[in-house]
C-alpha positions in Angstrom: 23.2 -4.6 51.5 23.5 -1.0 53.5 23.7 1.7 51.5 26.9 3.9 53.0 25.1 7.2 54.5 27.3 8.0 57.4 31.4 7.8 57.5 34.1 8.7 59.8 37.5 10.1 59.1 40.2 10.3 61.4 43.4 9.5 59.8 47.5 10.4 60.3 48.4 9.9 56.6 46.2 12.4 54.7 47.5 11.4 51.4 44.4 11.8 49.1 42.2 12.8 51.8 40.4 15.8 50.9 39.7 14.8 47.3 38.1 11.5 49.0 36.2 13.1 51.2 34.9 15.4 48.8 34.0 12.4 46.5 32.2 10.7 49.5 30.4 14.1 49.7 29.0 14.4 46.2 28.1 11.4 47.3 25.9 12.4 49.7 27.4 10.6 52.6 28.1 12.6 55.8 31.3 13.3 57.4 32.4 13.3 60.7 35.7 14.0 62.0 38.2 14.5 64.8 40.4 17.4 65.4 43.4 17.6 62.9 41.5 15.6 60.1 38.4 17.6 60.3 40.4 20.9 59.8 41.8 19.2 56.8 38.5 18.9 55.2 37.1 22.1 56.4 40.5 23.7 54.4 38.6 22.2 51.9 35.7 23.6 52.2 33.6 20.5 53.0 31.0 20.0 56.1 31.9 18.3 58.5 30.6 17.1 62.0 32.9 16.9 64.9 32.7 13.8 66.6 32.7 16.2 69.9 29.1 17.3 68.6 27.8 13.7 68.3 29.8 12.8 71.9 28.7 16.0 74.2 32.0 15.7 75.1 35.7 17.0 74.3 38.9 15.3 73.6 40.2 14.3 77.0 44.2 14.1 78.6 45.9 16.3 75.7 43.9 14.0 72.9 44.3 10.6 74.3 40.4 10.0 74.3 38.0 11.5 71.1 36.4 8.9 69.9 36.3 6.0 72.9 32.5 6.4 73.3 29.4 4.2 73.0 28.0 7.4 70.3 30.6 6.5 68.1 31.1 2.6 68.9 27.4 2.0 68.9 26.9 3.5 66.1 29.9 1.3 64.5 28.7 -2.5 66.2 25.6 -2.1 65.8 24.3 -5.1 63.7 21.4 -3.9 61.1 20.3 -6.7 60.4 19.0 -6.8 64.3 15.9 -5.1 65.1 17.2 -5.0 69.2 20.3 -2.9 67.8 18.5 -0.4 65.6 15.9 0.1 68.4 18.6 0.8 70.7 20.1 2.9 68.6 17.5 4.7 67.7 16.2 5.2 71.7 19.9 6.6 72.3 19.7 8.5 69.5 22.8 7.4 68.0 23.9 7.6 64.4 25.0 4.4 62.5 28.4 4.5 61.1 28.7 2.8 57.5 32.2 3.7 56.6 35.2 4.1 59.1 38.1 5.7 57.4 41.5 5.3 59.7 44.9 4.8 59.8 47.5 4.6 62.4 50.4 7.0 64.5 53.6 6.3 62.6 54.6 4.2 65.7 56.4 1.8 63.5 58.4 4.0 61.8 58.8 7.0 64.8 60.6 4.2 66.9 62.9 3.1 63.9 65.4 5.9 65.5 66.2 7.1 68.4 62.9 8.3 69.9 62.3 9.0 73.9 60.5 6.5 75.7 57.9 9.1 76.4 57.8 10.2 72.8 57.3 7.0 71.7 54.7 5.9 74.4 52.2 8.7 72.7 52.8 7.2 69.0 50.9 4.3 70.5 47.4 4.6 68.8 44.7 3.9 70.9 41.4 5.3 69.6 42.4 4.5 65.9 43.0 0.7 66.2 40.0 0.5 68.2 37.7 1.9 65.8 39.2 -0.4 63.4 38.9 -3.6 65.0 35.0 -2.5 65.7 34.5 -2.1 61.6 36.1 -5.0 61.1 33.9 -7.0 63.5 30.9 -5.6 62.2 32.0 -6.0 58.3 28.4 -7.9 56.9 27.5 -4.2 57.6 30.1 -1.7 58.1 32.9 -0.9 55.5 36.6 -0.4 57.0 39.3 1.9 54.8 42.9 1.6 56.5 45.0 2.3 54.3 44.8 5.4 51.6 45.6 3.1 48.7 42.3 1.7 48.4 40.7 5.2 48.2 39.8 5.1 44.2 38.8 1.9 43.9 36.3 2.0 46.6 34.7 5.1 45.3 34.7 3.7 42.1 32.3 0.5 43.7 30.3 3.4 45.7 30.0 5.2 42.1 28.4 1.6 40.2 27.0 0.5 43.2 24.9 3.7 43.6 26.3 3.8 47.2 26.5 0.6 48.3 29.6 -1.5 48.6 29.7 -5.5 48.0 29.7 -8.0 51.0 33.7 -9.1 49.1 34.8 -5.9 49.5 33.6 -5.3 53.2 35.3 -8.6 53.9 38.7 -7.6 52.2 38.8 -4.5 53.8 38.1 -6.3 57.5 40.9 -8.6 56.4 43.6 -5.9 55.6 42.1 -3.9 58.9 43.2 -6.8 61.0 46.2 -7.2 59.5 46.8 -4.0 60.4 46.3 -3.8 63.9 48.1 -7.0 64.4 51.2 -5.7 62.8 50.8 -2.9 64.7 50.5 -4.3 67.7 53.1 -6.9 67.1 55.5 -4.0 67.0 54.6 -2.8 69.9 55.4 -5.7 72.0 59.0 -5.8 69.6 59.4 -2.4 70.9 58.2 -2.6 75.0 60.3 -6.1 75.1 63.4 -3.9 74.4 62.6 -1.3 77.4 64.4 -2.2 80.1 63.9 -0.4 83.8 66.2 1.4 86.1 64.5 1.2 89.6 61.0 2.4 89.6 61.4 4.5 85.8 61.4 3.0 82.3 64.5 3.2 80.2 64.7 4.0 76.8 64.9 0.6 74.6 68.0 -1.0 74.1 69.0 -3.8 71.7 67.7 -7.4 72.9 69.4 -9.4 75.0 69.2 -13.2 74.5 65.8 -14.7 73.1 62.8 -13.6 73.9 60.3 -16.0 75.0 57.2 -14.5 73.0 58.9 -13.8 69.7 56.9 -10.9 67.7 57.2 -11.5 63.9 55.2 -9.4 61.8 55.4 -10.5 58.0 54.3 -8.8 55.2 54.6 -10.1 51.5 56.7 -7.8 49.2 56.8 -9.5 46.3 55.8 -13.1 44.4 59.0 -14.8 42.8 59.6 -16.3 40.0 59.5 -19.3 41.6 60.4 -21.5 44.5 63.8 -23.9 44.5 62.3 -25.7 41.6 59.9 -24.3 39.1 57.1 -26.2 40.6 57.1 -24.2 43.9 55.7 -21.2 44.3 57.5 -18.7 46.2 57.4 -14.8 47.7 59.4 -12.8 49.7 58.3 -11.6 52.4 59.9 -8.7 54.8 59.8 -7.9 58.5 57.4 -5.1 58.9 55.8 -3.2 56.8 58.3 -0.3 55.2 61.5 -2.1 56.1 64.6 0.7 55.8 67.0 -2.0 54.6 67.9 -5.1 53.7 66.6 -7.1 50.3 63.2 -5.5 50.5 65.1 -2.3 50.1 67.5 -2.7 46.7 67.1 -1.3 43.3 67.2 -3.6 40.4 68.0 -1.8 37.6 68.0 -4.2 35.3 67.4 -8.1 34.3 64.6 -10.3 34.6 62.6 -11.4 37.4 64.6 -12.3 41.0 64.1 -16.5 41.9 63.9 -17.8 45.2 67.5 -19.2 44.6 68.8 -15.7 43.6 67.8 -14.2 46.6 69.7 -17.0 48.9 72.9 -16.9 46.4 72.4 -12.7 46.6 72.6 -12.9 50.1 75.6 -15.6 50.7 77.4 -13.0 48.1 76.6 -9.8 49.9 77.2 -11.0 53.7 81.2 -12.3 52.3 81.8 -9.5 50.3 80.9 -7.3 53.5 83.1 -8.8 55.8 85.7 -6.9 54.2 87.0 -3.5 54.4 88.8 -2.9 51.1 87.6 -3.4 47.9 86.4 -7.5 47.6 84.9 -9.4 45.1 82.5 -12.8 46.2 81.3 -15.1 43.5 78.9 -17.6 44.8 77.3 -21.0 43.8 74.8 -22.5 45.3 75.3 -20.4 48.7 79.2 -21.7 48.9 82.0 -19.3 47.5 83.9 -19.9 44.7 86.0 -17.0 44.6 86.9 -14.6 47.3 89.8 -12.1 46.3 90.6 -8.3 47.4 91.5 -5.4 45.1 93.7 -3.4 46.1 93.6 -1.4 42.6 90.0 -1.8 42.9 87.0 -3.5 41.7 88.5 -4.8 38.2 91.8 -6.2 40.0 88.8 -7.7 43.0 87.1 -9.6 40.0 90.2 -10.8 38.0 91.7 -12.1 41.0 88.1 -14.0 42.4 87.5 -15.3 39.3 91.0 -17.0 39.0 90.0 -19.2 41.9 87.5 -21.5 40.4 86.6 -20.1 36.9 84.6 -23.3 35.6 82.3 -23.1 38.8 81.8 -19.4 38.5 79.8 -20.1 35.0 76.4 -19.2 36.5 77.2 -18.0 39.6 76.0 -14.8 41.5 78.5 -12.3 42.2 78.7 -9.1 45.0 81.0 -6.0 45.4 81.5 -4.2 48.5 82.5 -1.2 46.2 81.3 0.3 42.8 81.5 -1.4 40.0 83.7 0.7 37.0 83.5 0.2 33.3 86.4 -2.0 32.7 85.3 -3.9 35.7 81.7 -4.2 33.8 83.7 -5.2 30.7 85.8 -8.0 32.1 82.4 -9.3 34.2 80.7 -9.1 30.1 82.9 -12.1 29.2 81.4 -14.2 31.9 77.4 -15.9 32.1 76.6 -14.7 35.5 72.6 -14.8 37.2 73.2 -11.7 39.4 75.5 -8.9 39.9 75.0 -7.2 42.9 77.4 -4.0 43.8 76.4 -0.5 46.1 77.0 1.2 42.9 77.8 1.1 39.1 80.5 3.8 37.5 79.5 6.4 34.5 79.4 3.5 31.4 79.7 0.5 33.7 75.4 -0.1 34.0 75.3 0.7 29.9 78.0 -1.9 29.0 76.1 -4.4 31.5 72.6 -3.6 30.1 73.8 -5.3 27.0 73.6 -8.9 28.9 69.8 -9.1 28.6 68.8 -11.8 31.4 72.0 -10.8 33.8 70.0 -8.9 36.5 71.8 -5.9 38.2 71.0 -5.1 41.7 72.3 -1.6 43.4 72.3 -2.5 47.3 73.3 0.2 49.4 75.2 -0.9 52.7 72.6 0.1 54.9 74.4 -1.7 58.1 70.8 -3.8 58.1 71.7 -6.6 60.4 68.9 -8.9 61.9 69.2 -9.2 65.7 68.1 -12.9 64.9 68.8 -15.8 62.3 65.8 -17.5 61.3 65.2 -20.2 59.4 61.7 -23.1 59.0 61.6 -26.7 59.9 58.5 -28.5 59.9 55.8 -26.7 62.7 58.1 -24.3 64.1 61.5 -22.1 63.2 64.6 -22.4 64.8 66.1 -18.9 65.7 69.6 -18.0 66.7 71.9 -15.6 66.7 73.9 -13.8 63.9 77.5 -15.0 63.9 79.4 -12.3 64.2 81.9 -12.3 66.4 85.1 -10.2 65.8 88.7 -12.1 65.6 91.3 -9.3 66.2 94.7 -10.9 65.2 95.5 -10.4 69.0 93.2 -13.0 69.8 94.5 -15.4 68.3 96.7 -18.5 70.3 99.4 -19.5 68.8 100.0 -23.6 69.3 102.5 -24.4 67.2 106.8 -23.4 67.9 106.6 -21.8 64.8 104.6 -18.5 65.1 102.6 -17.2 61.4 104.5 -14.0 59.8 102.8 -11.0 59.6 101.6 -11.7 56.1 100.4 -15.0 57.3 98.5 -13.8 59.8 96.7 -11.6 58.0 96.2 -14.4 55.1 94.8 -16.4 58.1 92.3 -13.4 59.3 91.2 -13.2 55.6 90.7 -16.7 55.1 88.8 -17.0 58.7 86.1 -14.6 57.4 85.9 -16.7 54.6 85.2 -20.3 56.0 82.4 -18.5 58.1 80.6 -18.3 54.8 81.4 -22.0 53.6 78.9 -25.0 54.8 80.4 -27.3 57.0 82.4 -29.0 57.2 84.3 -26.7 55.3 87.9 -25.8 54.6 89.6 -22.9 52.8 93.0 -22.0 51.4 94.4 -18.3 50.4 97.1 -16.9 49.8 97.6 -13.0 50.0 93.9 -11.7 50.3 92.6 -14.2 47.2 90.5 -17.4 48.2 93.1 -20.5 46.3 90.6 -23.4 47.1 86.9 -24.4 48.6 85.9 -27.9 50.1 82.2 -27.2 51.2 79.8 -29.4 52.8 81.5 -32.8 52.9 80.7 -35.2 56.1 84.4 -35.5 56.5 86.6 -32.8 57.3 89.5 -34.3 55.5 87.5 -35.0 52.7 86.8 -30.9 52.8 90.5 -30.5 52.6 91.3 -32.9 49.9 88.8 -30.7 47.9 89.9 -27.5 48.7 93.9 -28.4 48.0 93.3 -30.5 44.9 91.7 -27.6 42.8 95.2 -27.1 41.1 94.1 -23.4 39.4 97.0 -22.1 42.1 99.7 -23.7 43.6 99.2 -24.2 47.5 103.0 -23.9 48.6 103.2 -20.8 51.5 99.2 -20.7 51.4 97.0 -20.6 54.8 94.4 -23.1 55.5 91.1 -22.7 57.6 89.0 -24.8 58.7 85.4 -23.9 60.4 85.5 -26.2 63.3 88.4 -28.0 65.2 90.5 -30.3 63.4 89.8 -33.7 64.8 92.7 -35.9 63.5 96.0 -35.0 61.8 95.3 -37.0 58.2 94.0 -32.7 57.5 96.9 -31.4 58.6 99.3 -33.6 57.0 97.2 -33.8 53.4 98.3 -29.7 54.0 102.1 -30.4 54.8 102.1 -32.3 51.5 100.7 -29.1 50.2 103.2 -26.8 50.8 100.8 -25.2 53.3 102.3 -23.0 55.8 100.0 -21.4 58.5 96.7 -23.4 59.1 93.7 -21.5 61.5 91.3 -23.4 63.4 88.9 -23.4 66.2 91.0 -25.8 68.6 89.4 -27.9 71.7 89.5 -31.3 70.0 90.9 -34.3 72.2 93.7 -35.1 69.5 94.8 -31.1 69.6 98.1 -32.6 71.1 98.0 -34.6 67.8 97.3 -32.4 65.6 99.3 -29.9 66.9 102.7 -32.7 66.5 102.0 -33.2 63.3 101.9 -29.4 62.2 105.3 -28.6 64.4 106.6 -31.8 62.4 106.1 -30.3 59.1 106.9 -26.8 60.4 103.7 -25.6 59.9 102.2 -22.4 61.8 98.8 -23.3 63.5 96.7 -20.6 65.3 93.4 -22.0 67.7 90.8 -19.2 67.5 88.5 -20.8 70.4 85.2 -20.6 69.0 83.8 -22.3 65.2 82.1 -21.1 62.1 79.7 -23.9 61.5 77.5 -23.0 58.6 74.7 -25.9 57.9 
C-alpha cells in the first residue's frame, strides 16, 4: 500500500479547499498546483509547487495546456509496483503523484442558459478530465478526489491510516472519477448535437430537431424509494444530470412520509393535467387516470369542491395537484378527504399548518419551472422507446366543424377543456364536462364504446348539454349514439376513420355538434 507523499490540486470548486490542503500538509504530503488553485493556497499561507516548476514550461494558448505533460502524467501512470516504471521515473527525474485532487469547468451548468458558442467551447475541461481518467487508471496505486464531498472522510483514512489510504477506497474513488468524466462528457455531446452551422461558422445551439441517432443519457441516482410498484421491488429515482434545475428532482416536500415509486407516476399524471390549464384547476388522480378535473374560477377551494364532485368514491386515496396555491379553507375542505399526495406551487399563511395535522399525507411545493423534457422516455426489455412530448396546441380556430350544427361558444370552450383532458386519460379513453368541470372518465378499455359507456354511466352529474371527447377517432356510431341517449350535445374527436360519414349521420341525426381536431391523444 503507498503511502500518499506527493498530491496535486487543480480544482474549479474550491469549496473546502484550503482547510484540505492544509490538512494534507500537516500531513506532510506535498502540494503542487496550477495557477488559480495554487494562489488559493498560498492566500493561505501554505507551500506550494507550481506544476510550471516541475514542467520547465508555462501554461500555453491563454491556459488551455498546464498540466498535459509526461512530468505530470508519468508521475500519475506510473505503476509502483513495476520496477521498469520507477527506473524510468527516476532516470527522468520525475516525481510520483499519489493523490490527484480535481474537479471540472462548470460546463454543465454554464450551458444550462444562454451561453456563446465560444464561451461555452472554453468551459470544455480538457487538462482536468485527463488527469482524472490517468488516476483512475492507475487506482491499485494512485488515489483520485473529484468531488469536494469526500474531502473529510478521506483525511480521516489518511489520519488512521498513518498516510496511507485502503485499496476500497482507491477503487471507489476511480469509480466516482469515471462517473464523472463520463457524465461530463455525455453532456458534451448533448450540447455539440444541438450546434448547428451556417456555412463555414458554428451557430449557437438550438433545441433538437427530431431524434438523435446517438442519444446521450447521463443518469444520476437522487434518491432510493420507498419502494418499487409492489413492496417487493426496489426502486430509486433517478434524474438527468447531475444538478437538474427542475423537474421532480427539484420539489420541496415539506411534509409526509417517504415518496413511493407509484407516488411519483400519480405526482406527475396530476401535475402535467393541472398544468395544461391557465386558471386556477384542481386534478385528482388514480392510478395515473383522472378522476376529477374542475377549474376555479373563485379559486383553489371552488377548483377542489368542484374536482371532487366528479368521482368522490375514486378520489379516496388519490393524488391531487394545483396549478395555484393552496389557501386555508382549501386545506380544510382537502382535511376531510384520505389523500397520498398533495402537490400545489404554494400553500397560503395557515393552509401547510392545518395540513400538517394529516400525519402520512405528504405535501409537495413544486414550483412551475417550465421543465419540459425534449423527449418521452420509457423501458421495455433491452432497450427504451423514446418519443416525443405531446404537446401540440388546439386553438379553437383549428377546429373543423363536421356536423350542420356548429358548438356554441360555451361548447366550444367545454370541448377545448375537455380535449386537454382526454390527453391525460389511457386509451382508449373518453371524457365528458360540462362548463370547465370533468362529469365522467372511461379509461383504458379495449373498446372505445365500452370507454363511453363508463364515462356516461357515472351518474354523480347529469350528462344532458355536456361535451364528449374521445382521444382517437371514433370508429363506429354505437359511441355517438350511447351519447345522444345522453343528452350529450357537442362531441370532439380526432376524425379520419372510414365510417366518419357514419358517424358524422348519426350525430347530425340526434343534433349533436361534432368537431374533428386531425390529430389523437393516445396515451398507453
Amino acid at each position: 500500500m503507498t503511502r500518499i507523499a506527493t498530491a496535486i490540486l487543480s480544482v474549479h470548486d474550491k469549496t473546502g479547499l484550503a482547510d484540505f490542503a492544509a490538512s494534507l500538509h500537516r500531513s506532510g504530503i506535498a502540494l503542487i498546483s496550477t495557477g488559480g488553485t495554487a494562489r488559493e493556497l498560498r492566500k493561505a499561507g501554505l507551500p506550494v509547487t507550481e506544476v510550471a516548476e516541475l514542467t520547465g514550461c508555462g501554461e500555453l494558448l491563454g491556459g488551455r495546456v498546464k498540466t498535459l505533460h509526461p512530468a505530470v502524467h508519468a508521475g500519475i501512470l506510473a505503476r509502483r509496483d513495476l520496477a521498469g516504471d520507477m527506473a524510468t521515473l527516476e532516470e527522468k527525474g520525475i516525481r510520483p503523484i499519489d493523490l490527484v485532487v480535481v474537479n471540472l469547468y462548470p460546463f454543465i451548468e454554464r450551458t444550462a442558459g444562454p451561453l456563446p458558442l465560444e464561451a461555452a467551447l472554453e468551459e470544455i475541461d480538457i487538462g482536468g478530465v485527463t488527469l482524472l481518467r490517468a488516476a483512475a487508471k492507475n487506482f491499485p496505486h494512485v488515489a483520485t478526489v473529484s468531488d469536494p464531498a469526500d474531502y473529510p472522510g478521506l483525511l480521516q483514512e489518511l489520519s488512521d491510516g498513518h498516510g496511507h489510504l485502503g485499496l476500497k477506497t482507491r477503487l471507489r474513488l476511480a469509480r466516482k472519477a469515471f462517473a464523472a468524466t463520463a457524465r461530463y462528457d455525455l453532456h458534451i455531446a448533448g450540447y455539440l448535437d444541438r450546434v448547428a452551422l451556417s456555412g463555414d461558422t458554428p451557430a449557437a445551439p438550438a433545441p433538437p430537431e427530431g431524434l438523435p441517432e446517438v442519444m446521450t443519457l447521463s443518469l444520476c441516482k437522487h434518491k432510493g424509494l420507498r419502494y418499487g410498484e409492489n413492496p417487493h421491488q426496489q426502486a430509486a429515482l433517478y434524474t438527468v444530470g447531475e444538478h437538474p434545475a427542475g423537474g421532480w428532482a427539484a420539489i420541496t416536500q415539506l411534509h409526509g412520509k417517504e415518496l413511493s415509486y407509484n407516488n411519483y407516476l400519480d405526482m406527475d399524471s396530476a401535475w402535467r393535467l393541472a398544468s395544461e390549464y391557465t386558471q386556477p384547476v384542481c386534478a385528482i388522480i388514480k392510478h395515473t387516470n383522472p378522476c376529477g378535473l374542475a377549474i376555479g374560477p373563485a379559486g383553489a377551494t371552488e377548483a377542489f369542491r368542484r374536482a371532487l364532485a366528479c368521482d368522490p368514491v375514486s378520489a379516496f386515496g388519490s393524488v391531487i395537484a394545483f396549478n395555484c396555491p393552496i389557501t386555508l379553507d382549501c386545506a380544510q375542505e382537502i382535511g376531510r378527504l384520505f389523500v397520498e399526495v398533495l402537490v400545489a406551487p404554494g400553500f397560503e399563511p395557515g393552509a401547510l399548518q392545518w395540513l400538517e395535522r394529516k400525519r402520512d399525507l405528504r405535501l409537495i411545493r413544486r414550483a412551475p419551472d417550465g421543465s419540459g423534457d425534449p423527449w418521452r422516455c420509457r423501458s421495455i426489455d433491452g432497450a427504451l422507446l423514446v418519443q416525443e412530448p405531446d404537446r401540440p396546441a388546439l386553438p379553437a380556430s383549428d377546429l373543423k366543424i363536421v356536423t350542420g350544427r356548429p358548438p356554441d361558444s360555451t361548447q366550444t370552450d367545454d370541448l377545448l377543456f375537455a380535449w386537454k383532458c382526454v390527453k391525460h386519460v389511457k386509451s382508449n379513453a373518453i371524457v365528458v364536462a360540462r362548463t370547465g368541470q370533468l362529469l365522467g372518465v372511461g379509461a383504458g378499455q379495449t373498446s372505445r364504446v365500452d370507454s363511453a359507456r363508463i364515462a356516461l354511466g357515472k351518474g354523480v352529474f347529469p350528462t344532458a348539454g355536456a361535451v364528449l371527447a374521445s382521444d382517437a377517432f371514433i370508429p363506429f356510431r354505437d359511441t355517438v349514439d350511447l351519447a345522444a341517449a345522453a343528452g350529450i350535445a357537442a362531441i370532439i374527436q380526432t376524425g379520419g376513420s372510414v365510417r366518419d360519414p357514419e358517424v358524422i349521420a348519426a350525430a347530425n341525426e340526434a343534433g349533436i355538434a361534432m368537431v374533428f381536431t386531425g390529430h389523437r391523444h393516445f396515451c398507453h
